[in-house]
C-alpha positions in Angstrom: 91.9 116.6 83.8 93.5 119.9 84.5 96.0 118.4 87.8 99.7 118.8 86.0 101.8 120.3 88.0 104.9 121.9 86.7 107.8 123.4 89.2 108.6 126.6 88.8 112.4 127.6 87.6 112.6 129.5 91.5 110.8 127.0 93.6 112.6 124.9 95.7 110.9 121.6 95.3 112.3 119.7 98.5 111.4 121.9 100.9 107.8 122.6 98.9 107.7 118.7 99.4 108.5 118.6 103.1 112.1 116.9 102.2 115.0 118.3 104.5 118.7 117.3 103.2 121.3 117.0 105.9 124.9 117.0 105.3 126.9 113.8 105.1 129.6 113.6 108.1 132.7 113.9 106.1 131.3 114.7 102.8 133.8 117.1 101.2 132.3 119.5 98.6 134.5 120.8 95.8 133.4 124.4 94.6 134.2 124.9 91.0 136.9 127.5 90.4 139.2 128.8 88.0 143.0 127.7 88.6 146.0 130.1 88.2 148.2 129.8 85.6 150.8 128.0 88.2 148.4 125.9 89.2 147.4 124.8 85.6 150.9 124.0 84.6 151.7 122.1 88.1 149.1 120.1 86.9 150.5 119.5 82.9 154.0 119.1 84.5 153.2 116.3 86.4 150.7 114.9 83.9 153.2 114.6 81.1 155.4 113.1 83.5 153.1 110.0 83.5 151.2 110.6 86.6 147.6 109.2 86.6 145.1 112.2 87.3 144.4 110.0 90.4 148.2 110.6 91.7 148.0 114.3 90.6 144.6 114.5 92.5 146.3 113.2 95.4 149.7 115.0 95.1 147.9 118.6 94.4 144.7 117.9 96.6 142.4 118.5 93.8 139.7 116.1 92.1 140.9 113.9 89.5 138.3 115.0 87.4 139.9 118.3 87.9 143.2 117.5 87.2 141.6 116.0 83.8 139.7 118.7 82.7 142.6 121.4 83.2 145.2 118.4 80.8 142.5 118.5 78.4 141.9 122.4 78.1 145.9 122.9 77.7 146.7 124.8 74.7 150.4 124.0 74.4 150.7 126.6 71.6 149.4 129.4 74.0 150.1 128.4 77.5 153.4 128.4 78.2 153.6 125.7 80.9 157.0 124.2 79.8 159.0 127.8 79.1 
């Protein structure tokens, strides 16, 4: 049978299958950004001061899964934070 179907890399497959999202009330979105320098070692600072990345999240307004990725990408050798 020759019926496969395959989506195409630029074809929108919800609205080629008649699905329309809507926005959750409330929903907050995070775009993905690079952080400043200051930013970065706000973030170390108050990390190696024992606060949980939930705290720092909270504290900084930024997602704890943020706050984690920018402890684990420190480079103390190179970055500074503590000078």
């Amino acid at each position: 049978m020759d019926n496969e179907w395959h989506k195409e890399e630029a074809e929108d497959l919800l609205t080629e299958l008649g699905i329309f999202v809507s926005p959750i009330a409330g929903a907050r979105l995070e775009v993905r950004r690079t952080r400043d320098h200051a930013s970065h070692s706000e973030i170390v600072k108050l990390r190696a001061k024992g606060l949980s990345y939930g705290k720092i999240g909270l504290e900084l307004d930024v997602n704890k899964g943020t706050a984690h990725q920018e402890v684990k990408k420190h480079q103390p050798q190179k970055c500074g934070c503590f000078d």
